[in-house]
N, C-alpha and C positions, 0 to 999 in steps of 0.2 A: 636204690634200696629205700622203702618208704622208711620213714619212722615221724611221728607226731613231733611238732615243733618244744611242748611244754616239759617231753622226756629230753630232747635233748638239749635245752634249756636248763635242766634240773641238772645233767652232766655237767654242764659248763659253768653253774655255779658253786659246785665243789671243786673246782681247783683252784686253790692260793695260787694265783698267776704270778702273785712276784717269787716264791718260793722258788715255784718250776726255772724262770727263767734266770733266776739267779742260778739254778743249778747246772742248767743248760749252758748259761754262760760262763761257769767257774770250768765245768767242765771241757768246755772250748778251747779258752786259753790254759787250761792243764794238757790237753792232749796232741794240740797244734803248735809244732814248734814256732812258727813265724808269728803267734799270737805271745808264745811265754816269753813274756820280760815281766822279771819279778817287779823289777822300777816302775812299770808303766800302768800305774794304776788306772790314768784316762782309758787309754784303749782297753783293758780288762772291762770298767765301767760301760763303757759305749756299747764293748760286746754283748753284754748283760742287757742295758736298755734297747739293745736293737734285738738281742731275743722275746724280751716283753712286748715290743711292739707287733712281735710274729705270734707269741703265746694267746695277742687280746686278736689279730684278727683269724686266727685260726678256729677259737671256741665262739667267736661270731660267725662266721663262714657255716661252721659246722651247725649252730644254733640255726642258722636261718636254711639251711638246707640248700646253698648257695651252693654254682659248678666252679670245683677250683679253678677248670681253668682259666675263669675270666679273674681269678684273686691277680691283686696288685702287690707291689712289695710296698711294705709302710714306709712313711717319710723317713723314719728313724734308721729303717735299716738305710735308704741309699746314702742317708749322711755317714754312716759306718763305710760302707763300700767307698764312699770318697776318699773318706781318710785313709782307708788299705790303700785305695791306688796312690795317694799323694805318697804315703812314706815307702812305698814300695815293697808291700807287703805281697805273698803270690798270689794268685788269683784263685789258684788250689784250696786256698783257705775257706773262699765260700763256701763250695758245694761241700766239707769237708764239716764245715759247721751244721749246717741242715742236716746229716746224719747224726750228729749226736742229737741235736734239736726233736729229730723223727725221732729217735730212739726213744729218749725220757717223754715226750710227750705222749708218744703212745703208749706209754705205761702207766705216765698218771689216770687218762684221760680211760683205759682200761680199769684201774683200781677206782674211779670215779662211776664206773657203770655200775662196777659190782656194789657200791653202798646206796645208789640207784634205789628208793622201793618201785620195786616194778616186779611184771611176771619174768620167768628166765627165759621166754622168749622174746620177750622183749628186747631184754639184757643184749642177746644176742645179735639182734638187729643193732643196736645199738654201737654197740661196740664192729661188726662190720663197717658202718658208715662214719664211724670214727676216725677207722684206719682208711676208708676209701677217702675219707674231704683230707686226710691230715699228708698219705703218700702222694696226693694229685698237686695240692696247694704245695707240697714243697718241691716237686718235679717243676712247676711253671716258675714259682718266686724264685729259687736257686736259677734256673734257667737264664731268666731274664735281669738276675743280679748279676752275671758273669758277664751277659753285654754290656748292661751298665759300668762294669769296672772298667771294662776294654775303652771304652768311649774317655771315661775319667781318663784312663790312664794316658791316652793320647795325647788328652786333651792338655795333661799338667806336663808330661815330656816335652811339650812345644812350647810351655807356658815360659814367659821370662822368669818365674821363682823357681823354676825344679832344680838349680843349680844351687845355687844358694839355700836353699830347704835343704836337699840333699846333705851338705855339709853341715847345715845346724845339727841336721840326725845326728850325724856321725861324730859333731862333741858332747854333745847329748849322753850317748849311746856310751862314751867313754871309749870310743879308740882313740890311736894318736894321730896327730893334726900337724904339721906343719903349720909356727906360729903365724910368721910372718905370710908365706905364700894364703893362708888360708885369709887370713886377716886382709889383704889384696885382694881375694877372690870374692869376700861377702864384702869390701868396699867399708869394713867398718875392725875399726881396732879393738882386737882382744887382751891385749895385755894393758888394759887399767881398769878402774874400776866399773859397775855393770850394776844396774840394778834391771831385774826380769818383767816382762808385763804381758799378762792375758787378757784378749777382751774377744768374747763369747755373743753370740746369741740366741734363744731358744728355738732348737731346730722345727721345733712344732708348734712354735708362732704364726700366725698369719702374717706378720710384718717379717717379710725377708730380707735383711740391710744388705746390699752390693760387700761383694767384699771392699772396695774403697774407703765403705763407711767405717768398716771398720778397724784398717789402716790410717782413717785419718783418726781416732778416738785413741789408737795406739799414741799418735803422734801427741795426742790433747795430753794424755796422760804424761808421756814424758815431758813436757813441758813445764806442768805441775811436779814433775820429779824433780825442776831443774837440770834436765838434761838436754846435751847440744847432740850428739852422735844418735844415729834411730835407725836402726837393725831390724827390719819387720818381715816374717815368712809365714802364707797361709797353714793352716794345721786342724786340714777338711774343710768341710761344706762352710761352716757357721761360726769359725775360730782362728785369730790371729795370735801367732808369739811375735813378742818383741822384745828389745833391749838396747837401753841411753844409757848412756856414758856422758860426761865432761868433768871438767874441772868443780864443780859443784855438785853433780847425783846428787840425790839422798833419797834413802827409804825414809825419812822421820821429817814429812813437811806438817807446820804447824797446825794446818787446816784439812779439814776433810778432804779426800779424793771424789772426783766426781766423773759421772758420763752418763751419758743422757739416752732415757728409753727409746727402745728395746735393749738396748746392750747391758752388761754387765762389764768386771773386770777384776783380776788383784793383780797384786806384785808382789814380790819377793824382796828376800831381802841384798844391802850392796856388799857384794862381792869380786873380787880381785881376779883377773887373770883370765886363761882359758877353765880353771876348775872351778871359777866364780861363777863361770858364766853358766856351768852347767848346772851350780849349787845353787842360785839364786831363780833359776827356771823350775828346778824342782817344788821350790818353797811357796812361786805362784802358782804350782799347780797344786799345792798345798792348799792355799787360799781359794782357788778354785773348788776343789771338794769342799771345802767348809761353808762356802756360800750355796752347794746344795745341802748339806748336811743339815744346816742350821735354815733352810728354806729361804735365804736373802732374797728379796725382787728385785726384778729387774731397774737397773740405773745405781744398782749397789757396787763399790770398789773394795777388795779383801786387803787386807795387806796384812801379808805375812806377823809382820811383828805383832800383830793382836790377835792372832788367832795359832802361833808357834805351839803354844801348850794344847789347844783344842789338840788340833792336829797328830802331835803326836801322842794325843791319849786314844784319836780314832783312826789309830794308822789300821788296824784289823778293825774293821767296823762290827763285824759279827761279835767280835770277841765284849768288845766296848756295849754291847746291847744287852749282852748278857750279865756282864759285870753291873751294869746298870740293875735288871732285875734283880740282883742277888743279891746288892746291897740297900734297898730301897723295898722289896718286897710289896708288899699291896701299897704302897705311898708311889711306885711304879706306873701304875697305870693310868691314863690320858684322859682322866674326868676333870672335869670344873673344878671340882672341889679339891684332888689332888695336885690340881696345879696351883689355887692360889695358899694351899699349904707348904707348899714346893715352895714357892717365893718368899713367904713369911720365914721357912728358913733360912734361906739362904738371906735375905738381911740380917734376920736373927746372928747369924754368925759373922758376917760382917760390920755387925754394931757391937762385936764381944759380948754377946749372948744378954746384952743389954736389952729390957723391956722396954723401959721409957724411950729409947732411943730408935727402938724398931718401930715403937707405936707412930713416934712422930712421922719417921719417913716413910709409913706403909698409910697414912694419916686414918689413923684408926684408934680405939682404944684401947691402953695397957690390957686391958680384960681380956679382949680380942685375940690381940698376939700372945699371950695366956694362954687361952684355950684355944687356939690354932695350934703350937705349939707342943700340946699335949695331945692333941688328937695326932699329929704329927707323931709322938712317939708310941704311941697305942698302934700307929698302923705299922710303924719298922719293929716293935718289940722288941725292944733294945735302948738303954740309955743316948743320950744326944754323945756323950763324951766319948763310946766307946766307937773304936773305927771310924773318927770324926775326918780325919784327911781323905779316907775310904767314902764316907758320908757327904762331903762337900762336893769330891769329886764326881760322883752319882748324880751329884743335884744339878753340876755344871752341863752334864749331861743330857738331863732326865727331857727334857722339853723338845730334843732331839732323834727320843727315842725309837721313832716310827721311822728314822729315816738309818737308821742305826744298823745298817745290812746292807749288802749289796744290790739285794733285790728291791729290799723297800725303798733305798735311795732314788734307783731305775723307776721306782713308782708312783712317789712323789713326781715326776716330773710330766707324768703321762696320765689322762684324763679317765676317770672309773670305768670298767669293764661294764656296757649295758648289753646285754643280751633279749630284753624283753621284748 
């Protein structure tokens, strides 16, 4: 079905891609049993970025009048499909997600025709070939994600860690564990203390580290923990958990944590036992989300105890983006100029609403943070004092904002939709 490349170009620029596939994705793991774990906010996450990376090559496919069946599935998805087959997730779940995925896509990409200026026959072609690139491209990518799982899945069943992964899950997951026998079988003691460590790398980097490399950055880390025990199991394509133990741990070393580009990494904090151990894994994966939250680069290390409060202020990210807007109102938005007003407060208020005191350390003059200050309260319309815990916490925020969603997080992380 013809249709001119700049009409369907004009389609594919009205859809907020990260919207849709936050939707796609929330709705995935809503309706897929082997996806809903309220706890597991990574695999919710993943699902999300690996539906934006189908949402950006489906309205390019479509834009360039490309035949699905030669579409490829994006890097992002196979790294999603890895990790389904490493935790043992079914493999039902794929094809199971592309229907919801075909579903809402075709709807937006339908509602995108209609605000279209075009003639209605246009409209009409339009929207046919819509649904032709969008039903073809999922028939093939679904297709050939289902080999790929089969292949992964093999591949980690034979692997020396699916044993041992396996069992992480399942402390994880919060069933119960045989202390000792289990402790025996991962070769690593659970009953003392534990401090947790994640180390990541961008799956849509062109540097792809062996997993060893980042097995042995686990190990860098603990070391800097002061830890002598080292507990490491892959968790997918591009990500290791770990956890060291000795007579020394400690989450609180003097000196910054370090690792070296492309990786990333946080840790959690030390805890006790088998219920430590699944508490202080949760808390790097705390730290994890906050290093994309807050856009960390790469060779950055989270750790838990300085990012606790972030954290649990963006445990609902959607929720935290809007709070943000409603308490911040037009000093909200992500200009130059509201940002270095944004920071004038927030020393402002950290120097006890001192002027000489902000001026020096912002090194400007009294006058200055004066009238930043007041422009600052002109744009919230509202006193500084009134909902000032409300105020500060917005502010702790505000610079985070764009990433402040499930979708936008997914989109930070993934390279502008060009269609032209």
């Amino acid at each position: 079905m013809h249709i001119a490349a700049e009409d369907a170009a004009a389609v594919a620029a009205l859809v907020d891609v990260n919207d849709l596939a936050e939707r796609i994705g929330l709705r995935a793991v809503e309706v897929i049993a082997d996806l809903h774990d309220a706890q597991d906010k990574d695999l919710e996450q993943l699902t999300i970025e690996a539906a934006l990376s189908n949402v950006h090559a489906v309205l390019r496919g479509f834009a360039a009048a490309e035949d699905p069946a030669l579409a490829q599935a994006p890097e992002l998805t196979l790294s999603w499909v890895a990790t389904m087959a490493q935790r043992g997730i079914s493999v039902a779940a794929i094809p199971r997600c592309y229907v919801v995925g075909l579903g809402l896509c075709d709807a937006t990409l339908r509602d995108a025709v209609h605000r279209v200026d075009a003639p209605e026959q246009v409209k009409w072609r339009l929207i046919g070939a819509a649904s032709q690139y969008l039903y073809g491209y999922c028939e093939k990518v679904s297709g050939d994600l289902v080999d790929h799982y089969q292949r992964e899945r093999e591949l980690w069943v034979r692997g020396a860690d699916s044993v041992r992964a396996e069992l992480v899950y399942s402390i994880i997951a919060g069933r119960p564990v045989d202390l000792h026998a289990t402790s025996a079988a991962l070769g690593y003691n659970l009953d003392r203390p534990h401090v947790a460590i994640l180390v990541w790398s961008d799956p849509l980097s062109p540097d792809k580290p062996p997993l060893q490399a980042l097995k042995r950055a686990a190990g860098q880390l603990a070391h800097q923990l002061k830890g002598i025990e080292l507990l490491v199991v892959p968790a997918g394509a591009s990500m290791v958990w770990a956890w060291t133990s000795g007579p020394a741990v400690t989450d609180a070393v003097p000196d910054a944590l370090s690792i070296d580009v492309p990786l990333s990494g946080s840790v959690g904090g030390l805890s006790h036992g088998v219920e430590g151990f699944a508490r202080s894994h949760r808390q790097a994966k705390d730290g994890r989300r906050m290093a994309g939250v807050f856009a960390h680069p790469a060779g950055t290390v989270v750790q838990h105890r300085d990012v606790a409060l972030d954290a649990l202020l963006t445990h609902d990210l959607s929720a935290a983006g809007q709070f943000v807007k409603d308490e911040l109102a037009e000093l909200s938005s992500n200009t130059e100029r509201n940002r270095r007003l944004r920071t004038t407060l927030v020393v402002y208020f950290e120097e006890n609403m001192s002027w000489s005191r902000t001026a020096e350390r912002l090194g400007v003059h009294q006058n200055t943070v004066m009238y930043r200050v007041q422009q600052a309260k002109d744009l919230l319309a509202r006193s500084l004092t009134e909902r000032r815990l409300e105020l500060e916490v917005a502010l702790r925020l505000a610079d985070a904002s764009a990433n402040l969603s499930p979708g936008g997080l997914a989109g930070a992380g993934q390279p502008e939709l060009d269609i032209c």
